[in-house]
C-alpha positions in Angstrom: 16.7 -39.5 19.4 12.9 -41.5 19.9 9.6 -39.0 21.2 9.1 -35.4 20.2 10.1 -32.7 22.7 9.4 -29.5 21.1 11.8 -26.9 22.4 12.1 -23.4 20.7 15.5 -22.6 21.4 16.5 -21.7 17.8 13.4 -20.0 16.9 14.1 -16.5 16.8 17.1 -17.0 15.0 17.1 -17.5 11.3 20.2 -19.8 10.4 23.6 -20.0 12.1 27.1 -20.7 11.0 29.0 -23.8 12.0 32.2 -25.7 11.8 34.0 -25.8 8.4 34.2 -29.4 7.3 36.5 -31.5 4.4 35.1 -31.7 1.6 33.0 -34.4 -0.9 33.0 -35.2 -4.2 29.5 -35.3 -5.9 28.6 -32.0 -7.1 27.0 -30.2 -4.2 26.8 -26.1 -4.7 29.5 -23.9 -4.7 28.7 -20.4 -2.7 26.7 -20.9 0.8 23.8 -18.7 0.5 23.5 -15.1 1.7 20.6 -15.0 4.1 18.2 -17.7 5.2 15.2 -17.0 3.3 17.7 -17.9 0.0 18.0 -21.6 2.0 16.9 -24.6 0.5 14.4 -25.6 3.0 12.5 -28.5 2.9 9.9 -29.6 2.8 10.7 -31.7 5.4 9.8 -35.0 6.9 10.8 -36.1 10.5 9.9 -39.2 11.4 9.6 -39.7 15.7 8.7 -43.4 15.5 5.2 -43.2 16.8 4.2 -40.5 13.5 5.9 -38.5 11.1 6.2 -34.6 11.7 6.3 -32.2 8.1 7.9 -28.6 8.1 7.1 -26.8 5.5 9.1 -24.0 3.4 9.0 -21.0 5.5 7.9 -22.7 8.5 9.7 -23.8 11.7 6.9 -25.7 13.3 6.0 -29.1 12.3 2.6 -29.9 11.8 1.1 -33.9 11.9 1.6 -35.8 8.2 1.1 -39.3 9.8 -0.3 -40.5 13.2 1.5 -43.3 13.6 4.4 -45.5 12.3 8.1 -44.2 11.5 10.8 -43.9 8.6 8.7 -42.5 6.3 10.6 -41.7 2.8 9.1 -39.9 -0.1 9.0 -41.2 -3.5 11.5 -39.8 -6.4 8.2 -37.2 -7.6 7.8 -36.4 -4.2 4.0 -37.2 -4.6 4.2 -40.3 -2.2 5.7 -41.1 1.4 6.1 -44.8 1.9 6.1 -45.7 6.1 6.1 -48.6 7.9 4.9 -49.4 11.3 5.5 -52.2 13.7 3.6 -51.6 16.4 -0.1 -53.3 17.5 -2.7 -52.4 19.6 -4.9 -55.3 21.9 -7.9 -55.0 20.1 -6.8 -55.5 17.0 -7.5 -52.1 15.4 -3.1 -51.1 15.1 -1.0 -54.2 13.5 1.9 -53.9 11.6 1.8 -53.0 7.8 4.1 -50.9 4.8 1.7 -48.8 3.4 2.1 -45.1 0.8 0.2 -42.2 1.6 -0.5 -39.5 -1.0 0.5 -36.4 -0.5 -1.6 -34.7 -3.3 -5.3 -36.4 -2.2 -4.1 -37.2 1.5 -5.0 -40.9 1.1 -3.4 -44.4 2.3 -3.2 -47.4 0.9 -1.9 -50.4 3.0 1.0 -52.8 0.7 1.9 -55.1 3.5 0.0 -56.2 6.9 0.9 -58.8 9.4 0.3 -60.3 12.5 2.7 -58.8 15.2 6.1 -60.1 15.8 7.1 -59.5 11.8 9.2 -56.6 11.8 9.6 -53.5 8.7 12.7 -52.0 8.6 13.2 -48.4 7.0 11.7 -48.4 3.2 13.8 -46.9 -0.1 12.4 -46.0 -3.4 13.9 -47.0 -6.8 14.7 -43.8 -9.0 11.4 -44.8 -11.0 9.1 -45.0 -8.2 7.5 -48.5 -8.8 9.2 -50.6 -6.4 10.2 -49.8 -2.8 13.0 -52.1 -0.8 13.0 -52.6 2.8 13.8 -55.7 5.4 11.4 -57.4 7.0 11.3 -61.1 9.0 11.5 -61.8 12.6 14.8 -61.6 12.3 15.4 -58.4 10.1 17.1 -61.4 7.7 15.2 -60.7 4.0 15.7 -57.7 1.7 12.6 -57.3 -0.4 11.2 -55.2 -3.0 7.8 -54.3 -3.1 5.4 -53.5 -6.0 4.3 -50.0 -5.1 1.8 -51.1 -7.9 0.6 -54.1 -7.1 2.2 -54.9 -3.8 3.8 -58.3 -4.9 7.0 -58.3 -3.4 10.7 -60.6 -4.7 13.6 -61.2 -2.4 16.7 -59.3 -2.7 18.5 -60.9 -0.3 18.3 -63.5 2.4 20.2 -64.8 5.4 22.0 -62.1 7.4 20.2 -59.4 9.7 20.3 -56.5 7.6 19.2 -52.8 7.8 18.9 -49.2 6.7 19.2 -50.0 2.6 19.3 -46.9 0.4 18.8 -47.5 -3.5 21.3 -45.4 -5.5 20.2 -43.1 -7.8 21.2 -45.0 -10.8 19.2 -48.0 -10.0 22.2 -50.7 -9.9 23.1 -51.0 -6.2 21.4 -50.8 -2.7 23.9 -50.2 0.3 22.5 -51.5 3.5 23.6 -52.1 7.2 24.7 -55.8 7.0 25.9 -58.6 10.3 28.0 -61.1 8.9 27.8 -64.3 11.2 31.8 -64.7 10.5 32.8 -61.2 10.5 30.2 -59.0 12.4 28.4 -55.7 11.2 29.8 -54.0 7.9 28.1 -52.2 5.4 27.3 -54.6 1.8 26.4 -53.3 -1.4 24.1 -55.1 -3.4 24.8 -54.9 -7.1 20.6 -55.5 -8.6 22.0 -56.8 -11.8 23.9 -59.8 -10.4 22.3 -60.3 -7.3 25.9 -60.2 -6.2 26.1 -58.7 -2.5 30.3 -57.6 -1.6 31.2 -55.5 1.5 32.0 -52.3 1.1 33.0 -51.2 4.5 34.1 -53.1 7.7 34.4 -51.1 11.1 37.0 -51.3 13.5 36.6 -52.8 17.3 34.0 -50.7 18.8 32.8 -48.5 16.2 29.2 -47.9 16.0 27.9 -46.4 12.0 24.7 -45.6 10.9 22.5 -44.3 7.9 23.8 -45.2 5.0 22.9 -43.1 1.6 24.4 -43.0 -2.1 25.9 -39.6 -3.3 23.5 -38.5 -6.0 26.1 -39.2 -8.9 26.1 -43.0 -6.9 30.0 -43.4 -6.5 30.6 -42.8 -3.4 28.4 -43.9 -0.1 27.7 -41.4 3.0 27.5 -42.6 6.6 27.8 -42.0 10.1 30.2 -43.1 12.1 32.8 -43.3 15.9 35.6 -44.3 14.4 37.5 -40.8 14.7 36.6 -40.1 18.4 35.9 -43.5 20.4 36.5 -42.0 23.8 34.0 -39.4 23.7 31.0 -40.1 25.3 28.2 -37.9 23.6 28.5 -35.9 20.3 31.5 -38.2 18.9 30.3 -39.0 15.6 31.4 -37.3 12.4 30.0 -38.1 8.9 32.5 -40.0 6.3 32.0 -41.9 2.4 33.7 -44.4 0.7 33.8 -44.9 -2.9 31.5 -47.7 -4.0 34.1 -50.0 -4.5 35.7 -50.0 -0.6 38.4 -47.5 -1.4 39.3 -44.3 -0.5 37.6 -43.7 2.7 36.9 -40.1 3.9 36.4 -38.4 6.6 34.0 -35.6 6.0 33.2 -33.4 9.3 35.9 -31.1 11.0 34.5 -31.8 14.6 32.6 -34.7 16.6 28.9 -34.0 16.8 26.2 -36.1 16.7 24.5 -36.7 13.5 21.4 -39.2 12.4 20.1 -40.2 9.2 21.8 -38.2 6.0 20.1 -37.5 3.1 20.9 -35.3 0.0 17.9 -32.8 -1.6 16.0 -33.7 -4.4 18.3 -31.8 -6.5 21.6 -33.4 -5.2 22.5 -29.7 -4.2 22.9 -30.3 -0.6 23.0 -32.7 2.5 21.6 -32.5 5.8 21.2 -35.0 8.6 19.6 -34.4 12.3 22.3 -33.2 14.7 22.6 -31.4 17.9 22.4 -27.7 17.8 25.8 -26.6 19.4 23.0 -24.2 21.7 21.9 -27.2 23.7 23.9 -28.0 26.0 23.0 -31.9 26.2 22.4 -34.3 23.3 18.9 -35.1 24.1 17.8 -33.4 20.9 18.0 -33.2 17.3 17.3 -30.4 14.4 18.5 -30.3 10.9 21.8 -29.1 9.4 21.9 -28.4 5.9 25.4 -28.3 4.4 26.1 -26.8 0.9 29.8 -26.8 -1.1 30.5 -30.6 0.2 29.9 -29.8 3.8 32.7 -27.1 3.7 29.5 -24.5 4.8 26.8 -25.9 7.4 23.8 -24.0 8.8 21.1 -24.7 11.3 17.4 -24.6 10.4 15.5 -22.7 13.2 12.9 -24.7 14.6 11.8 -26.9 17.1 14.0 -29.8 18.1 13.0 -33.1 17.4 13.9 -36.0 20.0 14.8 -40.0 19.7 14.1 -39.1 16.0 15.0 -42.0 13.8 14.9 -40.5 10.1 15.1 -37.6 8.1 13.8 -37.1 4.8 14.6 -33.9 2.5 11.0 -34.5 0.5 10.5 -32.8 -3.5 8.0 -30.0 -3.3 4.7 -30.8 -4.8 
């Protein structure tokens, strides 16, 4: 999903039922809700690669939070959405930077900046807000943690193209996209403590897997992936986890769909992800599914749909 094409087609209806799914451990609610006003809904934040969309609680249109850059995530309080952008402008006047906007006084204030050609990868927050993580370098190859403070900034990592981390809830471990020059793509958990980075997951020949988040209770990492429906064309990704030590991998939706970027509420109550409403009849756009009871119950939120989206983010209320 990557520009915003703002159809209407789930609009008039409030939420609707969808496949039944397996289920996952980590403490998600245990009744789906009655009606849709007793949803959790958001707020949330969409991010299109050239802005980031908001809907707000109660809303189904999204309304303009940031002009420009893309995978915008909000801070543990909610108070604070950290962004990056990579993209410049001739003149001088757009470069690429990491910067936190406010969500309380509506101001920015710019962390990094560089010429263009250095690349920002998608940013993560530590559970106490001072530090966000992300990948940067011309060749996506350092993990880096940045001073929300201050903006000084350590390495993490360093070596192998890396992407998508997500810092675990506990503070000990960030799980990120990671190539391997000897054994290809994989997700690798870094444990903080030891600097010690170990492979959690290895695809097979083919598969394509995405988004990587930490359960809230940290044991256990959520991620997309093709590994259950390689010939399928379109819609053939299903969501799985793996316990944080490699084991036990689980497959977690009952039927292929496609699904982007998962992310559990501020309250570890629920899950959602961007998927394609079962209503359009080609998967050339996005809205949000929010699952409850371990994804054994999913429902649509009604709204516009969000194309070529890259993240989702399931923000605290302020």
């Amino acid at each position: 999903m990557t520009a915003l094409n703002r159809r209407t087609l789930l609009r008039a209806a409030a939420l609707t039922g969808a496949a039944a799914a397996t289920g996952l451990s980590g403490g998600l609610v245990a009744a789906a809700p009655a009606s849709a006003d007793q949803v959790v809904n958001g707020p949330w934040l969409v991010s299109v690669g050239w802005g980031v969309l908001q809907i707000d609680p109660g809303h189904t249109t999204p309304r303009s939070l940031l002009p420009d850059g893309d995978h915008a995530k909000t801070s543990p309080d909610g108070r604070y959405v950290a962004w990056v952008n990579n993209a410049w402008s001739g003149d001088g006047t757009l470069l690429p930077y990491v910067a936190v906007h406010d969500r309380v006084t509506g101001t920015k204030r710019t962390l990094l900046a560089d010429p263009p050609g250095v690349l920002y990868g998608a940013p993560t927050w530590s559970p106490d807000g001072r530090e966000i993580a992300l990948v940067t370098g011309r060749d996506s190859d350092t993990l880096i943690a940045v001073d929300v403070a201050t903006g000084g900034t350590r390495v993490l990592a360093q070596g192998h193209a890396m992407g998508s981390p997500d810092w675990s809830r506990d503070g000990s471990m960030i799980v990120m996209h990671w190539r391997s020059r000897s054994e290809g793509p994989q997700l690798r958990v870094l444990e903080l403590a030891t600097g010690t980075v170990r492979r959690l997951y290895a695809p097979l020949a083919g598969e394509r897997f995405s988004g990587p988040v930490f359960t809230p209770d940290s044991e256990r990492v959520v991620f997309c992936t093709t590994r259950w429906y390689p010939d399928l064309q379109s819609r053939n990704q299903s969501l799985a986890s793996v316990r944080i030590g490699g084991a036990g991998l689980k497959k977690l939706t009952a039927e292929p769909r496609f699904y982007l970027s998962p992310v559990f509420s501020p309250d570890g109550r629920y899950c959602a992800a961007l998927s394609v409403p079962p209503t359009n009849p080609e998967p050339d756009g996005g809205n949000i599914i929010v699952a409850t009871r371990g994804l054994d119950a999913e429902w649509w939120i009604a709204g516009d749909e969000y194309d070529d989206s890259s993240r989702l983010d399931w923000a605290r209320a302020i």
